[in-house]
Residue, then its C-alpha position, 0 to 999 in steps of 0.5 A: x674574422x672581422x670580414x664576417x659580421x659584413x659578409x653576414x649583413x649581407x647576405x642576410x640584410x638582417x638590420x639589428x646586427x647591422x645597425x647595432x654594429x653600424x654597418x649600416x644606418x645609424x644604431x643609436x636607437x638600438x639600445x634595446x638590442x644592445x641591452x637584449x645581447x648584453x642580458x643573453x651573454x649573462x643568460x646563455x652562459x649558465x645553461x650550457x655550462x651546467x648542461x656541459x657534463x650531460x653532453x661529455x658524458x653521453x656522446x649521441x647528446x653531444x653529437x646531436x648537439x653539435x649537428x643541430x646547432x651552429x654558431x653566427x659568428x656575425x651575432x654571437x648567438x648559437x642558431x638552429x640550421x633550419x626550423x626543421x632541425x627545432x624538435x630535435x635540438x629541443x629533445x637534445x636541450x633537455x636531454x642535456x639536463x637531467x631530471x634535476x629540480x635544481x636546474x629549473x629555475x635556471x632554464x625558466x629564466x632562460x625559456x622566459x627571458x630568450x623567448x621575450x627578448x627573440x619576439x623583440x627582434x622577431x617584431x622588428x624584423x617583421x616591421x622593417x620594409x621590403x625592398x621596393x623602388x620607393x624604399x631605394x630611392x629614400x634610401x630606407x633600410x629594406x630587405x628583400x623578401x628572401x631575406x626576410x624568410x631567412x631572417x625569420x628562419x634564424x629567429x623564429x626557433x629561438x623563440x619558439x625553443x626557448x618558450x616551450x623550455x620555459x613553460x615545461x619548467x614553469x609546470x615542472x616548477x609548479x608541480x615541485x611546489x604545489x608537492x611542497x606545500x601539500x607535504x608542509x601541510x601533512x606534516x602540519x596535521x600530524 
């Protein structure tokens, strides 16, 4: 189990989790990242939480759930198998939840916050040189171009699931309280 971060690395070159794990180059300016991981376990634990009746309750929600995401151990995060599978398990999150107001503000901090915070990593990921004689030489941490269409193939539908959950439920927000003021207005003139 401890292989795993290592063979991830790897594999993927990817350099937040392998500098903020120190496997390599040095992670002290990763502060950010550290801080980003800490606030996605205090924010991801809630939605599939009150999601979990939705998804034991009806098996296809469950099934597509399971099919369309898969776990990195290496980051703990939960990642889409393929921007191609983004729509569905976008359709699977909000089948999860029902038609409830009472989960809106939940998944709007949620939408916001991952979406914010996977730019973040989306940006450096971008800004991180690809690998070239120059950048061996100097041993400057690099990754190759596979790596980097890999990478963005992990953290692209992470941010872009998360923004649309977050503006559907700033309207659906919205929409609940532009109803509330014009209710508490009727109510006035009566």
């Amino acid at each position: 189990m401890q292989g795993i971060p290592f063979w991830y690395v790897g594999m993927s070159g990817d350099p937040l989790v392998g500098r903020a794990m120190g496997i390599v180059g040095n992670g002290s300016d990763l502060a950010w990242f550290k801080s980003f991981l800490y606030l996605e376990a205090y924010d991801h634990v809630p939605v599939p939480l009150r999601s979990a009746p939705r998804l034991i309750a009806d098996p296809v929600v469950f099934f597509n759930f399971l099919c369309l995401s898969s776990v990195s151990l290496a980051s703990g995060e939960v990642s889409c198998v393929s921007i191609v599978h983004a729509s569905p398990t976008f359709s699977c999150i909000m089948n999860c939840v029902p038609d409830s107001p009472g989960i809106y503000s939940l998944l709007a901090l949620y939408g916001a916050s991952t979406a914010t915070t996977t730019l973040a990593c989306i940006a450096m990921i971008i800004d991180t040189p690809l690998t070239s004689a120059a950048t061996f030489a100097q041993k400057v941490l690099s990754i190759t171009s596979e790596q980097r269409v890999l990478l963005l193939s992990s953290y692209v539908p992470f941010f872009i699931i998360p923004l649309c959950i977050g503006v559907d439920m700033a309207f659906r927000l919205h929409k609940l309280a532009s109803a509330g003021i014009r209710a508490q207005e009727c109510s006035k003139e009566e």
